[in-house]
C-alpha positions as CSV (number, residue, x, y, z in Angstrom):
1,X,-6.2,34.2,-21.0
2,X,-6.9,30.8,-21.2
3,X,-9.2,28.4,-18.7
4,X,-10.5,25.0,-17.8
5,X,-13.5,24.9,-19.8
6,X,-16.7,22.5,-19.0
7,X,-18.8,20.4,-20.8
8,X,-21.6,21.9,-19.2
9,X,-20.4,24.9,-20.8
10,X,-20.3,23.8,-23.9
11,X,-23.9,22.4,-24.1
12,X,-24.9,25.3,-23.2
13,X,-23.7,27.3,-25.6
14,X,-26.2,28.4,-27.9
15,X,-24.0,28.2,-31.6
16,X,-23.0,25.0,-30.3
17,X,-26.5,23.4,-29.7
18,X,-27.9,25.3,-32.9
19,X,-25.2,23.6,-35.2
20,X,-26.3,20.1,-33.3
21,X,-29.9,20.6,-34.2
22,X,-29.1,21.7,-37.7
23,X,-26.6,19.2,-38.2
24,X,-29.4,16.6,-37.8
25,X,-31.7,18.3,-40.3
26,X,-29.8,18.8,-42.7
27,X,-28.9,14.3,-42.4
28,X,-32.2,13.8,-42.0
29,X,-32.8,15.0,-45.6
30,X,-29.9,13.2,-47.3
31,X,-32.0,9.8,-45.7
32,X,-29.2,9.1,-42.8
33,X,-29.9,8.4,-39.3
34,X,-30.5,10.3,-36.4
35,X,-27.6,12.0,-35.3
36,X,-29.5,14.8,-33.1
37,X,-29.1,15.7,-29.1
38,X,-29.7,12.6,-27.9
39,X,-26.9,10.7,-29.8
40,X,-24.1,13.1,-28.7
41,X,-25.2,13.1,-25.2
42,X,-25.0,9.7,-25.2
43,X,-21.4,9.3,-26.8
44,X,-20.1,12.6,-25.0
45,X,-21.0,10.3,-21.9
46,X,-19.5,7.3,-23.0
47,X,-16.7,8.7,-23.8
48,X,-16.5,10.0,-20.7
49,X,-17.1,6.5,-18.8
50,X,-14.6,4.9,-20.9
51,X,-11.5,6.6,-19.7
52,X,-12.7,7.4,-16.3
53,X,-13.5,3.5,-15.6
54,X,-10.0,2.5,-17.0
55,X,-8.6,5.5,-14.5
56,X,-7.5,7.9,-16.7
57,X,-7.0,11.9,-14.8
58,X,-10.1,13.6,-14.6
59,X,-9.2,16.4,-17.0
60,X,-8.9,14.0,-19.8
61,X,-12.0,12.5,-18.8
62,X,-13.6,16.0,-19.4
63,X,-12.2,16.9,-22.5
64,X,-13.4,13.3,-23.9
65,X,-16.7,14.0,-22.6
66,X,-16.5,17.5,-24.4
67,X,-15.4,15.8,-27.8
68,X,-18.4,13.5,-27.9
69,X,-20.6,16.1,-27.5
70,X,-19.0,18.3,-30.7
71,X,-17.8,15.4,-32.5
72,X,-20.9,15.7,-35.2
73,X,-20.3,19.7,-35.3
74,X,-19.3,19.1,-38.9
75,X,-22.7,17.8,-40.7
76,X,-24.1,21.0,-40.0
77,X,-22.5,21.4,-43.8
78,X,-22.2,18.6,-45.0
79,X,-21.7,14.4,-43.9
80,X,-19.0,14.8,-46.7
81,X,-16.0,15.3,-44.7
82,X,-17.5,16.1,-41.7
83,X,-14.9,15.3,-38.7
84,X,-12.2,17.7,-40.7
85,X,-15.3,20.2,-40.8
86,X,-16.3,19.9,-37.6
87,X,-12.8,19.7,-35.8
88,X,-12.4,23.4,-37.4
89,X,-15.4,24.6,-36.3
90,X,-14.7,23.2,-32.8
91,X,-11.3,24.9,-32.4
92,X,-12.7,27.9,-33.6
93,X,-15.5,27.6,-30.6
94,X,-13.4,26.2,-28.3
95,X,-10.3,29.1,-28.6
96,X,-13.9,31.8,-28.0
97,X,-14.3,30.2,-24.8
98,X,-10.4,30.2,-24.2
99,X,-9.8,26.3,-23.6
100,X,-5.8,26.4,-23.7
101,X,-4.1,25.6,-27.0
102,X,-2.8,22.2,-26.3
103,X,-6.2,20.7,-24.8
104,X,-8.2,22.0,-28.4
105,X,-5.8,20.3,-30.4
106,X,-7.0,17.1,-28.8
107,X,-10.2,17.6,-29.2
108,X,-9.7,18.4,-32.9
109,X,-7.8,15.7,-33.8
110,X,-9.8,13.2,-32.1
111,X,-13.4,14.7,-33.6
112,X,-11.0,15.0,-36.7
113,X,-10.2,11.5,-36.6
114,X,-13.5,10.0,-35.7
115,X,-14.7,8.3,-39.0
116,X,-13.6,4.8,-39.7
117,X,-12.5,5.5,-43.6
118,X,-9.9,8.3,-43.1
119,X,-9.6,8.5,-39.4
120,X,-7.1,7.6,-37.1
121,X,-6.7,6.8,-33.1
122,X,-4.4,9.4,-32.2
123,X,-4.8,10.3,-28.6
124,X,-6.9,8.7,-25.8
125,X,-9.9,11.0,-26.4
126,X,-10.2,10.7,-29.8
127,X,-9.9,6.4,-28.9
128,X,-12.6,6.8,-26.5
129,X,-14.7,8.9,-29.0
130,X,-14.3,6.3,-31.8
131,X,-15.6,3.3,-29.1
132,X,-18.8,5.6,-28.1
133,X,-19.5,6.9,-31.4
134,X,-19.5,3.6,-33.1
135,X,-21.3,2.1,-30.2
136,X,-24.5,3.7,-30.9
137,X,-26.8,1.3,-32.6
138,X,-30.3,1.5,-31.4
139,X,-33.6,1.6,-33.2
140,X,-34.4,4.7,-32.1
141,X,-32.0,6.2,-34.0
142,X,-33.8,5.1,-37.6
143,X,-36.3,8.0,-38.8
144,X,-38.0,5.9,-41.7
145,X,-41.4,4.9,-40.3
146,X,-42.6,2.4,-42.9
147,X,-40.6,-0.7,-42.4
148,X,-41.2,-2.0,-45.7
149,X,-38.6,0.7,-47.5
150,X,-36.4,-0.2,-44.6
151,X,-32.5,-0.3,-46.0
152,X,-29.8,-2.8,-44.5
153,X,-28.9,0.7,-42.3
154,X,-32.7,1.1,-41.1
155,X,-33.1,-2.8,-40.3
156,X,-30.0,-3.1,-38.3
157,X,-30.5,-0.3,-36.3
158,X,-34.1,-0.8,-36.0
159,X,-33.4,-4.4,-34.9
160,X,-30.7,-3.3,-32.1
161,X,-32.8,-3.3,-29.1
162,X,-29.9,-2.8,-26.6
163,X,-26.6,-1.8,-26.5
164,X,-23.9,-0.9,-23.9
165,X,-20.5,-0.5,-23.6
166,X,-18.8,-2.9,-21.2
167,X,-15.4,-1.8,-19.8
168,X,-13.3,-3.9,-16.8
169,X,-10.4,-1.9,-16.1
170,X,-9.2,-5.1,-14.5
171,X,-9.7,-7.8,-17.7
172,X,-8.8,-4.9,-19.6
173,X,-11.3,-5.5,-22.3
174,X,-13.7,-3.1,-23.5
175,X,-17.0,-5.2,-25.2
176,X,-19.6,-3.3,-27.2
177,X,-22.8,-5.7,-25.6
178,X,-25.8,-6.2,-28.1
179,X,-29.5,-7.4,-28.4
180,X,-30.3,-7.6,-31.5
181,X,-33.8,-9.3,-33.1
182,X,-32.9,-11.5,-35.9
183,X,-36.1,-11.5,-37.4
184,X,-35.4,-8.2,-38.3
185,X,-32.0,-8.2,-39.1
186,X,-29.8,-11.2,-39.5
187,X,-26.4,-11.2,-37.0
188,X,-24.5,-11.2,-40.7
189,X,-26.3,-7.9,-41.9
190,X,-24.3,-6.0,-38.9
191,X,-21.0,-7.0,-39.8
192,X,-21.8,-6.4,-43.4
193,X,-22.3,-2.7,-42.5
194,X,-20.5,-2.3,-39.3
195,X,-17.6,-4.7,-40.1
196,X,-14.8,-1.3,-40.3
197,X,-16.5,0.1,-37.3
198,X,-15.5,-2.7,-35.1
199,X,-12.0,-2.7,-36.9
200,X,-11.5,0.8,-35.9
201,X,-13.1,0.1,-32.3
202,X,-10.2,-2.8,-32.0
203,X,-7.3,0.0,-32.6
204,X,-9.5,2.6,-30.2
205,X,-9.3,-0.1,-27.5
206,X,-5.6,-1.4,-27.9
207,X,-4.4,2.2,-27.9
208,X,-6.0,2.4,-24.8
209,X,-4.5,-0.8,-23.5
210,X,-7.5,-3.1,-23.8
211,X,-8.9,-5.7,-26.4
212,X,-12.0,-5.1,-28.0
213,X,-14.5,-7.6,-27.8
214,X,-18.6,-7.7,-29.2
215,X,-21.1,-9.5,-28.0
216,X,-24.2,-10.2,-29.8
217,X,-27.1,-11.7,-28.1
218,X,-25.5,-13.0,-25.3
219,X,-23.0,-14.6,-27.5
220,X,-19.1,-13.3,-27.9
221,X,-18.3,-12.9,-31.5
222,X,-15.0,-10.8,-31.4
């Protein structure tokens, strides 16, 4: 018997949370940044904002906000393949708490399809998962505390001091906003590293009939 599940649900699922936490752990010792509570909270809501302020239904809305919140699932084995690892273990979940067929192959494909070099926009919650995942660039998110080992990953994020996501149903544009302190990180450092994530962002945002555009510093650059 299938029903309607919640994200509240989810989140408080116990397997769920544990693979979250582990997940995080287990990047934290391959040297990666923080990928813990906090980061898919914050792109299972964005995700959510994103179609619900272009007016998408409601259910959709949900089941983006669900996606973002199990899109990193998958690094509780490895970051090596881990959207295809996670999307499995997210069906799996997701059939336990009998979410119908059709709406956990959404989520699957769109956590399956999250990463920039394999993945695909292939439904409008796995575009809006893309735009939040990628979107995340804040300096709390970088573990290392000695900024003098910092790599071009650390000093980017460390120098990111703010960043939203900007979306006028009405311009239809969608614009990743940044601060970012240049005497940490140079503007040119981000698109050395985050060039394919705002590639991938661009097809996100015109599948969802919107242009993508980033601001840096007050200052449009895409």
């Amino acid at each position: 018997m299938t029903r309607l599940v919640t994200l509240d649900e989810i989140k408080r699922d116990p397997e769920v949370e544990t693979y979250i936490q582990k997940g995080n752990e287990v990047l934290g010792a391959m040297g990666y940044t923080e990928h813990s509570s906090r980061h898919v909270n914050l792109v299972s809501n964005i995700s959510r904002n994103v179609l619900s302020y272009l007016g998408f239904p409601a259910r959709e809305c949900e089941l983006a906000a669900i996606a973002g919140h199990m899109h990193d699932l998958g690094n509780v084995v490895s970051r090596s393949d881990h959207p295809q690892i996670g999307a499995i273990i997210a069906g799996r979940i997701l059939d336990r708490f009998g979410m119908p067929y059709d709406e956990t192959a959404t989520i699957m494909a769109a956590i399956g399809n999250h990463e920039e070099d394999v993945g695909q926009v292939v439904n409008n919650v796995g575009a809006a998962l893309i735009i939040a995942d990628k979107s995340d660039v804040h300096r709390t998110r970088v573990r290392n505390t000695d900024p003098a080992t910092f790599d071009i990953h650390d000093r980017v994020n460390y120098a990111a001091e703010y960043s939203f996501v900007r979306v006028d149903a009405k311009k239809k544009t969608i614009t990743l906003e940044l601060k970012i302190d240049t005497k940490i990180s140079p503007v040119m450092e981000y698109f050395e590293i985050f060039l394919s994530r705002m590639i991938i962002c661009r097809r996100a945002a015109s599948f969802l009939g919107c242009n993508f555009e980033l601001s840096i510093n007050e200052t449009r650059l895409l």
